[in-house]
C-alpha positions as CSV (number, residue, x, y, z in Angstrom):
1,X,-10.2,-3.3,49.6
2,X,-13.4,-2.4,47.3
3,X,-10.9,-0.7,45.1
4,X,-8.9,-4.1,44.4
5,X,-11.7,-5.9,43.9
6,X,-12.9,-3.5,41.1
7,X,-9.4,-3.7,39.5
8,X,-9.7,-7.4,39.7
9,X,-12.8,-7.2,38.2
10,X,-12.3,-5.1,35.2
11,X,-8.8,-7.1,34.6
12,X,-11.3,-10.2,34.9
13,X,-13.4,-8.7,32.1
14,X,-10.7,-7.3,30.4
15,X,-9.0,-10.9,30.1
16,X,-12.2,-12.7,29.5
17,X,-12.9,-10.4,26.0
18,X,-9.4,-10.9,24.7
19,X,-9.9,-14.4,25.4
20,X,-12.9,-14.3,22.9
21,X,-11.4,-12.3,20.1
22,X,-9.1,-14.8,20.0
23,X,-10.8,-17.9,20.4
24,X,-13.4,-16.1,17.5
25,X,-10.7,-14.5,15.4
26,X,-10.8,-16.5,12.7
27,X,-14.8,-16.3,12.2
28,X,-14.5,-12.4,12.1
29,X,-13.5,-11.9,7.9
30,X,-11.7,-8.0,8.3
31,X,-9.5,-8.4,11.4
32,X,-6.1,-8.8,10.6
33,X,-6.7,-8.3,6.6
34,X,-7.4,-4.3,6.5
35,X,-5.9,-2.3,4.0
36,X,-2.5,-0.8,5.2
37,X,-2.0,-4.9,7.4
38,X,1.9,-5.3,6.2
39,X,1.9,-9.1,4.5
40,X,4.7,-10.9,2.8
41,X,5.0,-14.0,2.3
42,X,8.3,-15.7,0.0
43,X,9.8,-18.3,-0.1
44,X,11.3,-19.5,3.2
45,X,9.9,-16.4,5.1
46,X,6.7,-14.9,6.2
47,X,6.1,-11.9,7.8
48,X,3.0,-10.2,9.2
49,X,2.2,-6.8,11.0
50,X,-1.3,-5.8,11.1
51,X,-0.4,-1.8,11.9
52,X,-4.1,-0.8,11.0
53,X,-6.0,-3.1,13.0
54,X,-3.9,-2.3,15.8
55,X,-4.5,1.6,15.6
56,X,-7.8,0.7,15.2
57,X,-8.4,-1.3,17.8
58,X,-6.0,1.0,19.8
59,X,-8.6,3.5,19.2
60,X,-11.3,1.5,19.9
61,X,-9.8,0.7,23.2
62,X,-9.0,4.1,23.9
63,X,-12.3,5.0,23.3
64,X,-14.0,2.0,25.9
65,X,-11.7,3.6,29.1
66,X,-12.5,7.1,27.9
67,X,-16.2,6.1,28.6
68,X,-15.3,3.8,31.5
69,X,-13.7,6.8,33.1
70,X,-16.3,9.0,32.7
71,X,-18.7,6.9,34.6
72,X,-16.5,7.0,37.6
C-alpha cells in the first residue's frame, strides 16, 4: 500500500508542475519560441510544432527521473 501512495504522490506532483507551466507559460519569453520551433502561419492556416522545446524538455525530464531514481 506504501508503494501506491508514493505513485500517487509523485503523479500528484507530477500533475501539479504541468499545471503551472501552463498556467505560467505565457510569462516565460523562450518556451515555445526556440530556434528549430516549426511556425507557419498563412492565410487561412496556422500550424505550430515546437520540436526543440520538446526535446528539451524531454531531456530535462529525462534527466529529473534519472535523479529520482537514483535516490531510490
Amino acid at each position: 500500500m506504501q508503494q501506491f501512495a508514493k505513485i500517487l504522490i509523485a503523479a500528484g506532483t507530477v500533475l501539479m508542475l504541468i499545471g503551472i507551466v501552463l498556467y505560467f507559460g505565457k510569462h516565460i519569453p523562450f518556451i515555445g519560441r526556440l530556434p528549430g520551433d516549426i511556425h507557419i502561419d498563412r492565410p487561412n492556416f496556422k500550424f505550430y510544432f515546437p520540436i526543440t522545446t520538446c526535446i528539451i524538455l524531454s531531456i530535462l525530464l529525462s534527466f529529473i527521473l534519472y535523479i529520482i531514481s537514483r535516490f531510490r
